[in-house]
C-alpha positions in Angstrom: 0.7 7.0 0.0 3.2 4.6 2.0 6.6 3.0 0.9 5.9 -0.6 1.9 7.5 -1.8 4.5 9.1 -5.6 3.7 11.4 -7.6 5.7 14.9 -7.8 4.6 15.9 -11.2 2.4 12.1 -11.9 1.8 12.8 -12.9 -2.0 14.7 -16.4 -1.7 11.7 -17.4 0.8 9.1 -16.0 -1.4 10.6 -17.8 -4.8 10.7 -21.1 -2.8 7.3 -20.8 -2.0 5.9 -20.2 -4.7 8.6 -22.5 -7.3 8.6 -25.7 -5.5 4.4 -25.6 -5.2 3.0 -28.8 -7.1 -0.2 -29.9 -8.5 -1.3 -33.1 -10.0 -1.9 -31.7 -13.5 2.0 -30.7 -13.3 2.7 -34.6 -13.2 5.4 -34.4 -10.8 6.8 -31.5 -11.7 7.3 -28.5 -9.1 5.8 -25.0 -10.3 9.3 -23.7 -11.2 10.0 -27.3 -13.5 6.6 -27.2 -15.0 7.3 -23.3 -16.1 10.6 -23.7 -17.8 9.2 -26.8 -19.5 6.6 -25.1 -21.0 6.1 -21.5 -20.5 9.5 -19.7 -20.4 10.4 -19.8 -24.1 6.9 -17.8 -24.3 7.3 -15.6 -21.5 10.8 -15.0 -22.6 11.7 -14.3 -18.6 13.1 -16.4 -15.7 10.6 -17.3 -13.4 12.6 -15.6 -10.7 12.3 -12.6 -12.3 8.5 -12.8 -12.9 8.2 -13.7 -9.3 10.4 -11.7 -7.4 12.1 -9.0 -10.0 11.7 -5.4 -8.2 9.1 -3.7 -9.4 11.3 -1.8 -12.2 11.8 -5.0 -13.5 8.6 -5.7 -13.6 7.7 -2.8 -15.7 9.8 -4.4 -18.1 8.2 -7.3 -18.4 4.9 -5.8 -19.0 6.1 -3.5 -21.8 7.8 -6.5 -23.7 4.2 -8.3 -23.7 2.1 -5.4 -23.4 -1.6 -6.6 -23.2 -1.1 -9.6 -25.9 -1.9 -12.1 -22.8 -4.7 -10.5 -21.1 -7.1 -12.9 -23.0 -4.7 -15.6 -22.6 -6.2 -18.8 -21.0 -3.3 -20.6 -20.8 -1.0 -18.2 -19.2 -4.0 -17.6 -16.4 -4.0 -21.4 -15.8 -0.4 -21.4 -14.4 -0.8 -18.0 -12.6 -3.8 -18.5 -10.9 -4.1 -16.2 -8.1 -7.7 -16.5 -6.8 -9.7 -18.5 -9.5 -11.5 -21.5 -9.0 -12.9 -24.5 -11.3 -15.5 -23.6 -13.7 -17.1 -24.9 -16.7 -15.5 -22.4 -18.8 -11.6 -22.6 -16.2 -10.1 -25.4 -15.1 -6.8 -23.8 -13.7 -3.5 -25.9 -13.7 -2.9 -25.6 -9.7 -5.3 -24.3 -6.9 -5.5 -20.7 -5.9 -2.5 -19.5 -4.3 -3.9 -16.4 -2.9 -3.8 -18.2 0.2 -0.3 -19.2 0.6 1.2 -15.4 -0.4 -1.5 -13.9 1.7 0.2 -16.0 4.7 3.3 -15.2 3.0 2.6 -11.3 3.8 1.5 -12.1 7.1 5.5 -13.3 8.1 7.3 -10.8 6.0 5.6 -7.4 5.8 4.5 -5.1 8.3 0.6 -4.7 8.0 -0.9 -2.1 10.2 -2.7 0.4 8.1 -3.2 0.6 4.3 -0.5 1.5 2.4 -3.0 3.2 -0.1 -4.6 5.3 2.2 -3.3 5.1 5.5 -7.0 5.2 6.5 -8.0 2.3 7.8 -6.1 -0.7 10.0 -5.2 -3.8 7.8 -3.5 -5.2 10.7 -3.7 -9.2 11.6 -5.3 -10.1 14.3 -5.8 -14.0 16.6 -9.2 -15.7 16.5 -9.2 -19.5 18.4 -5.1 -19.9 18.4 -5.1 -19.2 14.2 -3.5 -15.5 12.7 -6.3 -13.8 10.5 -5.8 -10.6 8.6 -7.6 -7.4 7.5 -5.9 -6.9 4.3 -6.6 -7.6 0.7 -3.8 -7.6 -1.6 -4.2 -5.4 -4.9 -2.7 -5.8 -8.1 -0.9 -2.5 -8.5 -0.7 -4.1 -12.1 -4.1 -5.1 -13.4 -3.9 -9.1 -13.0 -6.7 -9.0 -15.6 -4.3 -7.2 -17.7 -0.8 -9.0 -17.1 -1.9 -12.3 -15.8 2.2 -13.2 -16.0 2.3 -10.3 -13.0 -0.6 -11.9 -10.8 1.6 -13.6 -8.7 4.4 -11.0 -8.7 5.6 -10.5 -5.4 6.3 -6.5 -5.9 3.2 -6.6 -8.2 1.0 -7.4 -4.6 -0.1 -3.7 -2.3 -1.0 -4.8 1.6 -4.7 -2.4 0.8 -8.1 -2.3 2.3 -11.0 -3.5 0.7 -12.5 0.2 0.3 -9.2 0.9 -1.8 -8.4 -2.6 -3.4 -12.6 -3.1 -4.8 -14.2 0.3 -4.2 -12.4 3.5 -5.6 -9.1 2.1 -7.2 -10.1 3.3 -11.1 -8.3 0.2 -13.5 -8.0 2.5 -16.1 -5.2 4.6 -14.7 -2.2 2.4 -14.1 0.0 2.5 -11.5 3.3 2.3 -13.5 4.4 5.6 -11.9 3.5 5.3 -8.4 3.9 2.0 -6.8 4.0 2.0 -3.2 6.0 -1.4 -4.1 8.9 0.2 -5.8 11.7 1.7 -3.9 11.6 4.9 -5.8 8.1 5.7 -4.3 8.6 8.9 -2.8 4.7 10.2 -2.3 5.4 11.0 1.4 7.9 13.5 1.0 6.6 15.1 -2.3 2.8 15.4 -1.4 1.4 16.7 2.1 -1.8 17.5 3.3 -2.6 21.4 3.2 -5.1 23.4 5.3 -7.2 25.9 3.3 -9.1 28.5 4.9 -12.8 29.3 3.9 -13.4 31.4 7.2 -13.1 35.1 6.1 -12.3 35.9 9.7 -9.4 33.3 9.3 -10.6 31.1 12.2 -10.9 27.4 12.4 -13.6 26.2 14.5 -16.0 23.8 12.8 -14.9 21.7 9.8 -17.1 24.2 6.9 -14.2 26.6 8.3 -11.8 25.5 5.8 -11.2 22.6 3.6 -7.7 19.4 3.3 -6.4 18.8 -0.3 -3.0 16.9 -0.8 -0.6 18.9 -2.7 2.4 17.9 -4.7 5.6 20.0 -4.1 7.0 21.8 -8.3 5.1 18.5 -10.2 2.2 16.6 -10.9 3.7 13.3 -10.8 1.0 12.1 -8.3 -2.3 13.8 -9.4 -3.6 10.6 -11.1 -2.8 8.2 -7.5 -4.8 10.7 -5.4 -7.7 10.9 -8.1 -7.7 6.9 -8.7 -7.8 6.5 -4.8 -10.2 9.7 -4.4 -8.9 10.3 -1.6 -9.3 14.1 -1.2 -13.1 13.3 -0.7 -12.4 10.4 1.5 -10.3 12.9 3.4 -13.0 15.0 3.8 -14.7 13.0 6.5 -11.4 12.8 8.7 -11.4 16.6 9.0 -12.4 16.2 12.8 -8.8 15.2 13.2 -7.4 18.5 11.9 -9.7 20.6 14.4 -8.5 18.5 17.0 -5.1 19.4 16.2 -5.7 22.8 15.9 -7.3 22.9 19.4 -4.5 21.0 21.0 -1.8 24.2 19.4 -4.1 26.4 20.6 -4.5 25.2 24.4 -0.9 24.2 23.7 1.5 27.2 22.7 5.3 26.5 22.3 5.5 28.5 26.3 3.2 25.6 27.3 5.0 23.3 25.9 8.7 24.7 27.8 6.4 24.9 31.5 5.7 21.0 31.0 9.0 20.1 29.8 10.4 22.0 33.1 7.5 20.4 34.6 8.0 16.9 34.1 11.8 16.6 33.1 11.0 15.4 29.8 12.2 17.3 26.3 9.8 19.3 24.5 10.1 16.6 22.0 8.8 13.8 24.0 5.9 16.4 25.1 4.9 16.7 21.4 4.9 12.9 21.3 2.7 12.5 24.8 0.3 15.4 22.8 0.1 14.3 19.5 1.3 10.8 18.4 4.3 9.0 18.9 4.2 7.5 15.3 5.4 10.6 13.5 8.3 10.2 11.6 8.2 8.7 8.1 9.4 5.5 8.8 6.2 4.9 11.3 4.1 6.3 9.5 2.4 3.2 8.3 1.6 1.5 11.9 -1.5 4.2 12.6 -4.4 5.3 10.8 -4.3 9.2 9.6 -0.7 9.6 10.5 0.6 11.3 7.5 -2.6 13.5 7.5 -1.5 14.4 11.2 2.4 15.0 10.6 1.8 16.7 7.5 -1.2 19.3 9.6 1.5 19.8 12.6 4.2 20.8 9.8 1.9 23.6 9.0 0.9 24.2 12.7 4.7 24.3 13.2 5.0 22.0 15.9 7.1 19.4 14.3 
């Protein structure tokens, strides 16, 4: 739903990171060493590109392999994200789902779900040590394109309700990665209101119903279905009767009688009244902003 939001020059610190990690079954060999030794002529890519390559680049990479690793132990042994010894696994260095998750932590602004903008994914202090909220989803199937598991553009700051509960595998995300720079969701799909009310009022939420709509194309039909979140918007429809309530109690000759009032513009009125995170580029540091910019559009108060 949200363009990410990544701190500038993040790549070189990310690579390093990630390429000079060792293990003891890389017998003194750094990740980056023990790659070119013995995966690259496979992989047919520089690890910097697998790494850190922007998400078009990415894109690349998975239609030169397609699926042909996605059964492939040994390629899951080097790019082992989350998995742990088994019987059956013995991976070739130790998850490093913590280290990127820490990573994320430094580099990219978590506040709310880039997914959804529903919930808060923010990190938080418990005795002295940062925690955080977030999970980090594999906008291409790691289960898929193990290469891509630890792909920095290949990782979505989410919430668990998005990352384990409604995200559907089977539609891929090729097209609408809030990772890629071309991601342009926020301006090309806002929230509608649609009246049910044949007296055309608004005043309990049965009055009327919120679907996201796509300005002249479809491109993002198969996000919002895979995220469901037109039913999960459904619950937050308390927030659009508030709105409505505030336009009503606050008509644009209110709104000039407190700007005379209190010497501020009307514009910093709108703000006190209804959020000061309402531009795009804030969007993502509140819960149910776009929902609430996208409702005062149509209330023409923004």
């Amino acid at each position: 739903m949200l363009k990410i939001k990544y701190s500038s020059n993040l790549e070189d610190s990310y690579y390093k990171s990630i390429a000079t990690s060792k293990a003891d079954k890389f017998k003194g060999l750094t990740f980056e060493e023990y790659y070119d030794k013995h995966y690259k002529r496979i992989l047919q890519s520089d690890l910097k590109d697998i790494l850190c390559g922007d998400f078009e680049k990415l894109l690349e990479i998975k239609t030169q392999h397609g699926t042909k690793f996605k059964d492939d132990k040994k390629t899951k042994r080097l790019f082992n994200y989350d998995k742990q010894s088994t019987n059956n696994f013995e991976p070739l260095i130790s998850k490093l789902q913590p280290k990127i998750s820490k990573f994320f932590e430094q580099y990219v602004e978590v506040h709310t779900c880039y997914y959804c903008n529903i919930e808060f994914i923010n990190t938080f202090k418990k005795h002295n040590e940062t925690k955080n909220a977030f999970t980090l989803d594999h906008v291409l199937e790691k289960v898929t394109y193990p290469f891509l598991a630890l792909s920095l553009y290949n990782l979505a700051p989410s919430c668990y309700t998005c990352n384990s509960k409604v995200k559907d595998s089977k539609i891929e995300f090729d097209k609408f990665s809030p990772t890629n720079q071309n991601f342009d969701f926020t301006e090309k799909v806002k929230f509608k209101i649609f009246l049910q009310n044949p007296n055309l009022q608004i005043d309990k939420e049965n009055d009327f119903f919120v679907k996201l709509i796509e300005n002249f194309s479809n491109q993002y039909d198969a996000y919002i279905e895979s995220l469901n979140l037109d039913d999960r918007y459904e619950y937050h429809k308390y927030k659009v009767i508030e709105l409505i309530k505030k336009r009503r109690d606050y008509p644009d000759s209110r709104l000039k009688e407190l700007s005379i009032l209190t010497g501020k513009t009307e514009e910093e009125i709108k703000q006190d009244l209804f959020g000061v995170y309402l531009d795009n580029k804030n969007l993502h540091k509140r819960p149910l902003s776009k929902l609430t910019k996208d409702i005062l559009e149509q209330l023409e108060i923004i």
